[in-house]
C-alpha positions, -999 to 999 in steps of 0.1 A, spaced: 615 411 676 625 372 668 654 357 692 680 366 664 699 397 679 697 430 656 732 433 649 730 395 635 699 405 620 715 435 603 739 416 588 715 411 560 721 439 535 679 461 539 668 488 517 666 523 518 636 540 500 610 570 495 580 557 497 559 588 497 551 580 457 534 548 470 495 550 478 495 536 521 480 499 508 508 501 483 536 508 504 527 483 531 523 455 503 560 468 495 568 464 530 560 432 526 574 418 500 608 433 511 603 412 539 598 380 526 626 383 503 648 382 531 662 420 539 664 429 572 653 465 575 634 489 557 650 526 558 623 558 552 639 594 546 621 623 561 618 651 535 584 670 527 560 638 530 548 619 550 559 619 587 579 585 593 570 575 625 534 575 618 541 556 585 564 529 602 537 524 624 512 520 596 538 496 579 547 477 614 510 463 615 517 450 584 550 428 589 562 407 616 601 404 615 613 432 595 628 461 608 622 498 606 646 532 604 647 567 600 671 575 575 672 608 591 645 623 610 653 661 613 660 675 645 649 703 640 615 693 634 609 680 670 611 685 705 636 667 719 610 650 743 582 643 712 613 624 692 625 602 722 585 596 730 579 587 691 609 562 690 600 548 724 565 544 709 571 526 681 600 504 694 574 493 721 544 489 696 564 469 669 582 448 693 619 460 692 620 463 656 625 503 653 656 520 647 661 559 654 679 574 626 685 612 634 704 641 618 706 679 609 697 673 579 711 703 552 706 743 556 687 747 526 665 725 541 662 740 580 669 776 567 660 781 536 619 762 539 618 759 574 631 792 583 649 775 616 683 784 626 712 761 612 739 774 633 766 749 649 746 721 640 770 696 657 768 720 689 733 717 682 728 681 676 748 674 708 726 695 732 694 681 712 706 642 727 717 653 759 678 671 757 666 636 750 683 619 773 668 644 802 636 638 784 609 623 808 588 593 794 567 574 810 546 554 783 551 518 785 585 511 780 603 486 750 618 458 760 653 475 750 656 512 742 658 519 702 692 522 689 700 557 683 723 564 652 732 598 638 736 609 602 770 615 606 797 624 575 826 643 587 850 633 616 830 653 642 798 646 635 811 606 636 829 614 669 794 627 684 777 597 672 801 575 692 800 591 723 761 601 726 749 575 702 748 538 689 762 543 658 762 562 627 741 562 595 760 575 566 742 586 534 759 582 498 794 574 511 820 550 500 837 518 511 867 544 517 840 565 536 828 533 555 867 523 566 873 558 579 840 560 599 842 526 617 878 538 630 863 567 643 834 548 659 855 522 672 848 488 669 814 480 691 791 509 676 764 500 649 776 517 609 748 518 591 753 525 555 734 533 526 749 525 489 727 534 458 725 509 431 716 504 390 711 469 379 728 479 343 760 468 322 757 499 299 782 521 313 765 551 295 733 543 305 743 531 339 761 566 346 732 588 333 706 566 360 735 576 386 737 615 375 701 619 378 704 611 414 736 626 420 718 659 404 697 660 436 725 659 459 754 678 449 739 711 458 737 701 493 772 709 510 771 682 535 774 659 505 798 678 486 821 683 519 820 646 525 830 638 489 857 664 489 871 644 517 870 617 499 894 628 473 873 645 448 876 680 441 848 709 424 859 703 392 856 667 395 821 667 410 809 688 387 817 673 355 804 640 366 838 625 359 832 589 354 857 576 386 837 597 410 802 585 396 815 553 399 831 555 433 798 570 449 766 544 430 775 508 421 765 493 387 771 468 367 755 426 370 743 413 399 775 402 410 791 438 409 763 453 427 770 423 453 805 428 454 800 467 469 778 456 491 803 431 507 830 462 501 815 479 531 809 451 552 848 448 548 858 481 555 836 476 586 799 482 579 777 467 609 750 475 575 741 480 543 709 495 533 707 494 487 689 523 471 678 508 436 680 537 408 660 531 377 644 554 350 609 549 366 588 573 376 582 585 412 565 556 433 576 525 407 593 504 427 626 483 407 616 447 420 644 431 394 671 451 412 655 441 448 646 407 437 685 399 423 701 416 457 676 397 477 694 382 507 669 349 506 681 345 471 718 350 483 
């Protein structure tokens, strides 16, 4: 990595993206260009695709300052050892520029297709770090170990990342989330934060781009719990009432969008990953969203 730190790198707001739409060439020319126009990281979910370390270091050869992160890899995927030897790996090989997102991702997911026991998951995720920290390794070694963060919502889960971890990744939160979560981290751990986004003044328009995203989620009840928490009940959620859309994805101009962003680094964020929602089909990318958040064009 360049002689900026990574928290002062991570200053700069980075994006957070599926890429598994994108043919390899294509995805590394979008690595790319999200690095030249100035964000500092480049987040990759783990779903049914691709496997993200391998990609990140298929996009690594392909950039030189930007960073990479799991936004989560699944625990229950992986060995302890093979996830601590993949995010040693690819800190090493891309010169510091790696961070290790990892979570329990959602029942339906580890029960329901993987057929893997979701029990305790917190219990779980605690004795899967402990695991990795016992975890022998003896590649060649980065020059600093890769930040660990979890995908933490709830109070526990934040609790664990602060005590076994670097910080916390937190995935379709609030400012309000973001405020709560640094208090529980305390003030020296990395919060990494993603916040979705639609470049559109229509409110009727705007909303519909959130819902269709929000449809994805709101069966999952790690989501649901964490937005219960928030303040909003069932009823709420499920009618899509306009305060709770608007609480959970930013719209609006350019400035708007820019103004949430800044709302979690207030409340505390270390980070701020965008998610740009469009009506585009799977693998379009929405460049005028990107290009009008761009930190270079800040």
């Amino acid at each position: 990595m360049n002689s900026e730190d990574l928290p002062t790198a991570l200053r700069r707001p980075g994006v957070w993206f599926f890429t598994d739409g994108l043919a390899a060439a294509q995805a590394a020319e979008f690595a790319e260009r999200i690095e030249t126009l100035g964000y500092s990281a480049l987040w990759l979910p783990e779903t049914v695709g691709r496997d993200p370390f391998a990609h990140i270091a298929h996009l690594g050869n392909h950039t030189s300052s930007l960073l990479f992160a799991t936004g989560i890899a699944n625990i229950f995927h992986r060995h302890p050892g093979v996830m601590k030897q993949a995010a040693n790996t690819l800190a090493e090989q891309t010169d510091g520029r790696f961070l290790l997102g990892l979570g329990v991702s959602h029942a339906p997911l580890v029960e329901g297709l993987r057929k893997l026991d979701y029990s305790r998951p917190r219990s779980q995720m605690r004795h899967y770090l402990e695991a990795m920290d016992a975890s022998p390794y003896r590649g060649p070694r980065p020059a600093e170990p890769p930040p660990r963060l979890l995908g933490a919502l709830g109070p526990r889960m934040l609790e664990l990342a602060g005590e076994l971890g670097d910080g916390a990744h937190p995935y379709f939160t609030t400012p309000e989330h973001t405020a709560r979560a640094r208090q529980t981290l305390g003030p020296d751990k990395l919060l990494c934060v993603e916040q979705k986004v639609v470049l559109d003044t229509d409110a009727d328009r705007a909303r519909q781009t959130a819902n269709t995203a929000i449809d994805l989620y709101a069966g999952l009840p790690n989501y649901r719990n964490n937005w219960i928490r928030l303040g909003f009940d069932d009823d709420v959620i499920e009618r899509r009432e306009d305060h709770f859309v608007d609480a959970v994805v930013a719209w609006g101009d350019e400035q708007a969008l820019r103004e949430r962003v800044q709302a979690h680094y207030d409340a505390g964020a270390t980070h701020v990953c965008i998610q740009p929602l469009g009506a585009q089909a799977r693998g379009d990318v929405e460049w005028r969203v990107l290009e009008a958040l761009a930190p270079a064009g800040a």
